[in-house]
C-alpha positions in Angstrom: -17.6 5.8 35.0 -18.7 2.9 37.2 -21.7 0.9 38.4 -24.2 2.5 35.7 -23.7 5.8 37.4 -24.8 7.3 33.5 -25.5 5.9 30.7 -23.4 5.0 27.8 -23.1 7.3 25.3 -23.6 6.0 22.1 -20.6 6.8 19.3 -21.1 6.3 15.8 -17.7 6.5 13.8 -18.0 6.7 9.8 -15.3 6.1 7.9 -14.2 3.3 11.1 -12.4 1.0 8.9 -10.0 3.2 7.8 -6.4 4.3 8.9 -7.5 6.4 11.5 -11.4 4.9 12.6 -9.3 1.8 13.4 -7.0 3.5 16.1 -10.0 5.0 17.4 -12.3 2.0 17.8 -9.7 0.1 19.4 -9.1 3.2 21.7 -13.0 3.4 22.7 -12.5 -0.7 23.4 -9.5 -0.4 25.9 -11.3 2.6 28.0 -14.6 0.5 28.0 -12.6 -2.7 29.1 -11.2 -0.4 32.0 -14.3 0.4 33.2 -17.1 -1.8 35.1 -19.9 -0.9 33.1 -19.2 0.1 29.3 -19.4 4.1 28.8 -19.0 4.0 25.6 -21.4 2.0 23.2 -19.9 2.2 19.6 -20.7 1.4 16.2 -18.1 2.2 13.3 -18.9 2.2 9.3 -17.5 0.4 6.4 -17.8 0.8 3.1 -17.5 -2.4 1.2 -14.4 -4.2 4.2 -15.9 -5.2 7.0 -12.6 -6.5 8.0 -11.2 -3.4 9.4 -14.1 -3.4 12.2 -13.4 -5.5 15.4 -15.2 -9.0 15.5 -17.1 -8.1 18.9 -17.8 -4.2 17.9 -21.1 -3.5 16.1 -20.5 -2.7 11.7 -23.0 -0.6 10.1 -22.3 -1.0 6.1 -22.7 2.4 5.0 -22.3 3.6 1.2 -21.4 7.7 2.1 -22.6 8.3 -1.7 -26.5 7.0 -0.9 -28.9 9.2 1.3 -30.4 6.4 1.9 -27.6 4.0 2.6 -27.1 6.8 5.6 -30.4 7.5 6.7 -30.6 3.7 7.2 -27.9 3.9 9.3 -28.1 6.8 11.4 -32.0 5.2 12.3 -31.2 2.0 13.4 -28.2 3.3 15.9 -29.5 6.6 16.7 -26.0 8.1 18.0 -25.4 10.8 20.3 -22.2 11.5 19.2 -21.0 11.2 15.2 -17.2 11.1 15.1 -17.0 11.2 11.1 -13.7 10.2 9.6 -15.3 9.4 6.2 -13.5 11.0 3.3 -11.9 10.4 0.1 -8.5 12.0 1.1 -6.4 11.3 -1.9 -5.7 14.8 -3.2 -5.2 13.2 -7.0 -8.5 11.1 -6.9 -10.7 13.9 -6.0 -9.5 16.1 -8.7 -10.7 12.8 -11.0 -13.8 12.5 -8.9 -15.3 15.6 -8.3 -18.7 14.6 -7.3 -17.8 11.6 -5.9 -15.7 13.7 -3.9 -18.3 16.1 -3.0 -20.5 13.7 -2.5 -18.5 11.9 0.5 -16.7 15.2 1.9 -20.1 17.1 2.4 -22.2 14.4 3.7 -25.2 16.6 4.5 -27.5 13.9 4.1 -25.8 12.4 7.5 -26.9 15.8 9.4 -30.4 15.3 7.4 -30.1 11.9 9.1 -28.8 13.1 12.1 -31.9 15.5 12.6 -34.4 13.2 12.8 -32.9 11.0 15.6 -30.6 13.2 17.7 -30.9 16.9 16.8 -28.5 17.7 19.7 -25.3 15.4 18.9 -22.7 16.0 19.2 -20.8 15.9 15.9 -16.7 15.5 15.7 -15.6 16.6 12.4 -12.1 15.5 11.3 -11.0 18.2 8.7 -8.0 19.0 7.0 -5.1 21.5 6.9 -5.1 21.1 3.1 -8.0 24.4 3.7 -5.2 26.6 3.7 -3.3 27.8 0.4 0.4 27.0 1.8 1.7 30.8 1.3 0.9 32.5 4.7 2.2 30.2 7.5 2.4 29.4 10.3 -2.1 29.4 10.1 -4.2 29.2 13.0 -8.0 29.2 13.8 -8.7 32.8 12.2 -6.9 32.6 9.4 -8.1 32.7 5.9 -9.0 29.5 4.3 -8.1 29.4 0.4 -7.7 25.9 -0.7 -6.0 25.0 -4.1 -7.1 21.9 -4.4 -10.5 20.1 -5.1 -9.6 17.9 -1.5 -9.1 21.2 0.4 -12.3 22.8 -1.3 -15.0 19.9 -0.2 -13.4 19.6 3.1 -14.0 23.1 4.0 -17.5 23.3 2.5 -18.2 20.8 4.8 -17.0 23.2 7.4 -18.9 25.4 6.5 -22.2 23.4 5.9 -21.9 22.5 9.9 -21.4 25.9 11.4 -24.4 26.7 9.3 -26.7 24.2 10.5 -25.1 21.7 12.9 -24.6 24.3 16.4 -23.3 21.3 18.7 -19.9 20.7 16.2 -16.3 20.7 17.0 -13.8 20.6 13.6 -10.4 19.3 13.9 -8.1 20.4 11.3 -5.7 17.6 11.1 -2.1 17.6 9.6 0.0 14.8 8.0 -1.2 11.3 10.8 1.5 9.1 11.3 2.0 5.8 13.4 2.3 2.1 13.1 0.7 -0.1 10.3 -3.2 -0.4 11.1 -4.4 -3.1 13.6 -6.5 -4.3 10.5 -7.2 -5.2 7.1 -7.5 -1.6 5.5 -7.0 0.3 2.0 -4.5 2.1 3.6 -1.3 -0.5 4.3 0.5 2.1 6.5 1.8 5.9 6.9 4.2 8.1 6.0 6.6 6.8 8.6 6.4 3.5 6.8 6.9 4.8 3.6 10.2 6.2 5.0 11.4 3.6 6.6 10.4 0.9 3.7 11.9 3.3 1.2 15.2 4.6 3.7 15.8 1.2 4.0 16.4 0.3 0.3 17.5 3.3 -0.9 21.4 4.2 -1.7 24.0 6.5 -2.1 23.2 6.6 -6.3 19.1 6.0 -6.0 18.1 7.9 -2.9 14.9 8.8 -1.9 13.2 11.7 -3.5 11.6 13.7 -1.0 9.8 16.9 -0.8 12.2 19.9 0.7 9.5 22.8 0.3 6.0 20.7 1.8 6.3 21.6 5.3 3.7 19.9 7.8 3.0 19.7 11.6 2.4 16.0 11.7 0.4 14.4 14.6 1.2 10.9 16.2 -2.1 8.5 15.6 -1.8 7.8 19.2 -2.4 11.8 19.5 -5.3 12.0 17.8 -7.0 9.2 19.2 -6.7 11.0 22.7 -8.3 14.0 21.3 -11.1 12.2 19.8 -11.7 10.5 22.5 -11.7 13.2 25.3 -14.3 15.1 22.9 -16.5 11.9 22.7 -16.3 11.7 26.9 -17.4 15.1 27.4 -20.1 15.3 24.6 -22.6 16.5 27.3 -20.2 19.6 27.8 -19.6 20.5 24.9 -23.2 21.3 24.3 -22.8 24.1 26.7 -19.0 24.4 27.1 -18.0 27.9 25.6 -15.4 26.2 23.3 -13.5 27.1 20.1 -15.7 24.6 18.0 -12.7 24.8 15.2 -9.7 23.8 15.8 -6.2 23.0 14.7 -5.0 19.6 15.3 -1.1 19.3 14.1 2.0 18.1 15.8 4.5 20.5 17.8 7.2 20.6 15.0 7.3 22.3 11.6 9.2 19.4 9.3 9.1 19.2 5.6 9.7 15.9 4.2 13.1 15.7 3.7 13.3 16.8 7.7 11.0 13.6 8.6 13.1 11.3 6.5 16.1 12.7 8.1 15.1 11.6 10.8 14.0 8.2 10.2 17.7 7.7 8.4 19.2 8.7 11.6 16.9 6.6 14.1 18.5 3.6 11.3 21.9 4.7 11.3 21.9 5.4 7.4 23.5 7.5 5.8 22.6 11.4 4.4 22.7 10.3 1.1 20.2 8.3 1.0 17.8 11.0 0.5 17.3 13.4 -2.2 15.7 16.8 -1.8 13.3 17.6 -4.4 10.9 21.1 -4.7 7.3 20.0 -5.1 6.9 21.6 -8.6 9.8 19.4 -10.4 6.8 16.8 -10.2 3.5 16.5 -11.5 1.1 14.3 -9.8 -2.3 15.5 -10.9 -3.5 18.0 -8.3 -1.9 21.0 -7.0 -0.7 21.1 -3.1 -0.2 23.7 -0.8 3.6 24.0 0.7 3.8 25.5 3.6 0.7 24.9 5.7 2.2 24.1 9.3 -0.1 25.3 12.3 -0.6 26.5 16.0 -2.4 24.1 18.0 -1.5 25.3 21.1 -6.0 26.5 21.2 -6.1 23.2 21.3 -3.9 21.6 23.4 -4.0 24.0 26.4 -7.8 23.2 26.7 -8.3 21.7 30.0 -9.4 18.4 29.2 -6.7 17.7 26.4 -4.2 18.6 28.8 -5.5 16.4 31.1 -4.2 13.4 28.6 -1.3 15.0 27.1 0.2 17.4 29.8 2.9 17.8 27.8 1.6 18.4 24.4 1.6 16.5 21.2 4.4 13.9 20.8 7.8 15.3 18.8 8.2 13.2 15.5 11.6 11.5 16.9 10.0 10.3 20.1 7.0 8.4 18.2 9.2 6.9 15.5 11.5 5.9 17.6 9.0 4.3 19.6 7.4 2.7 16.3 10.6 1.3 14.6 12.4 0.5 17.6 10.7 -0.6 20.6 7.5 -1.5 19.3 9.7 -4.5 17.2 10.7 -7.6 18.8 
């Protein structure tokens, strides 16, 4: 987009500061930087660490518990696109935290906010895959969502709440995000590649790892995801009309359970087998229950014409990104 030819669009990411909202706002930065005039204007949200927002991009501090807090918010932007990646994610904390929970996961007061200013958004829902009970894979887009935990349960209210009131919507359901440590100060000091490859590399023949054998995911590069989001938040004005699946899933090309992702992280290191112990989820007890099996087609998705613009070939093969992370991402 050059010369002014449109104007911006203006992108209001909640939950910014996190793992995920950091990728993102760097993401929106480099296409802006590419281009003569910005496209994209963007604010991002923080709770209480502004440090995760970059110094020359625009911080809205936004409490996701406080109608007010949002309202607040949502006025003095006035988006027309809402990318929300605010959640409390942690399966354990939410069974602790029910309507704390609740309160964050279904943010209706952000679509009561969102009428008032912009009652044609666009609004980018990141959901979850934890919607889906684990016992009938692989899922896709029609099939029943029974969640078993309290993290699965808001998320899909939530889903639910926008296909009720909110027409111009497009859910992601999102499996297990991996990539590097976040650009940022943030709550979240890495993913589950760095757990592995902290944990790999100090593990031993007689205290290996413990990792899940039965949890089987479709995990999605960061650097996937990011594309997505962004190629949604570039054609918001389509998707008001487009005749698009508004839900989708959003998962890696791979089935791998945990053990199969440390696997291979050991052997991008050169360790040893042993380093790793297969465990079955239910030997443990962490406070919440968790689906197994909830791996996904996302080929909806990824054969829609402007995804496959940015990843012809589909979502990136586990191997390939950690490789790239551990290895030639290092100096």
């Amino acid at each position: 987009m050059q010369g002014g030819s449109a104007p911006a669009v203006r992108v209001l990411v909640t939950g910014a500061s996190g793992y995920l909202g950091q990728f993102l706002l760097d993401a929106i930065q480099a296409h802006n930087a590419g281009n003569q005039d910005p496209s994209i204007v963007c604010a991002g949200t923080f709770g209480s660490r502004a440090g995760g927002i970059p110094a020359n991009m625009t911080g809205i501090q936004m409490d996701m518990t406080s109608a007010s807090s949002i309202h607040k918010g949502v006025e003095d932007f006035r988006p027309d696109v809402v990318v929300n990646l605010a959640a409390m994610s942690a399966p354990a904390a939410c069974e602790k935290q029910q309507e704390e929970a609740e309160a964050i996961n279904v943010p209706t007061a952000l679509l009561d906010a969102l009428l008032q200013v912009k009652s044609d958004a666009l609004f980018v829902q990141v959901s979850t895959d934890q919607i889906f009970d684990g016992q009938h894979p692989v899922y896709d887009e029609e099939s029943d969502a029974l969640p078993v935990n309290q993290y699965g349960k808001t998320k899909l209210r939530f889903e639910q709440v926008l296909r009720d009131r909110w027409p111009n919507h497009v859910i992601l359901r999102s499996s297990l995000i991996y990539g590097p440590n976040p650009p940022r100060e943030c709550v979240r000091t890495g993913s589950f590649l760095q757990f592995l490859d902290e944990s790999l590399a100090k593990a031993t023949a007689e205290q290996p790892v413990s990792l899940f054998g039965d949890e089987v995911r479709c995990p999605i590069y960061v650097n996937d995801v990011v594309a997505i989001l962004l190629v949604f938040i570039l054609h918001a004005k389509e998707c008001m009309s487009a005749p698009l699946t508004r839900t989708l899933s959003m998962g890696g090309p791979e089935r791998l359970s945990r053990v199969a992702m440390g696997e291979i992280v050991s052997s991008i290191r050169g360790y040893s087998s042993d380093r790793i112990k297969s465990v079955r989820r239910a030997e443990l007890q962490l406070g919440f229950t968790s689906p197994l099996d909830i791996s996904m087609r996302s080929d909806k998705l990824t054969s829609l014409p402007w995804v496959k613009e940015i990843l012809p070939q589909g979502t990136t093969f586990f191997r390939e990104a950690a490789k790239k992370e551990l290895l030639e991402s290092r100096t």
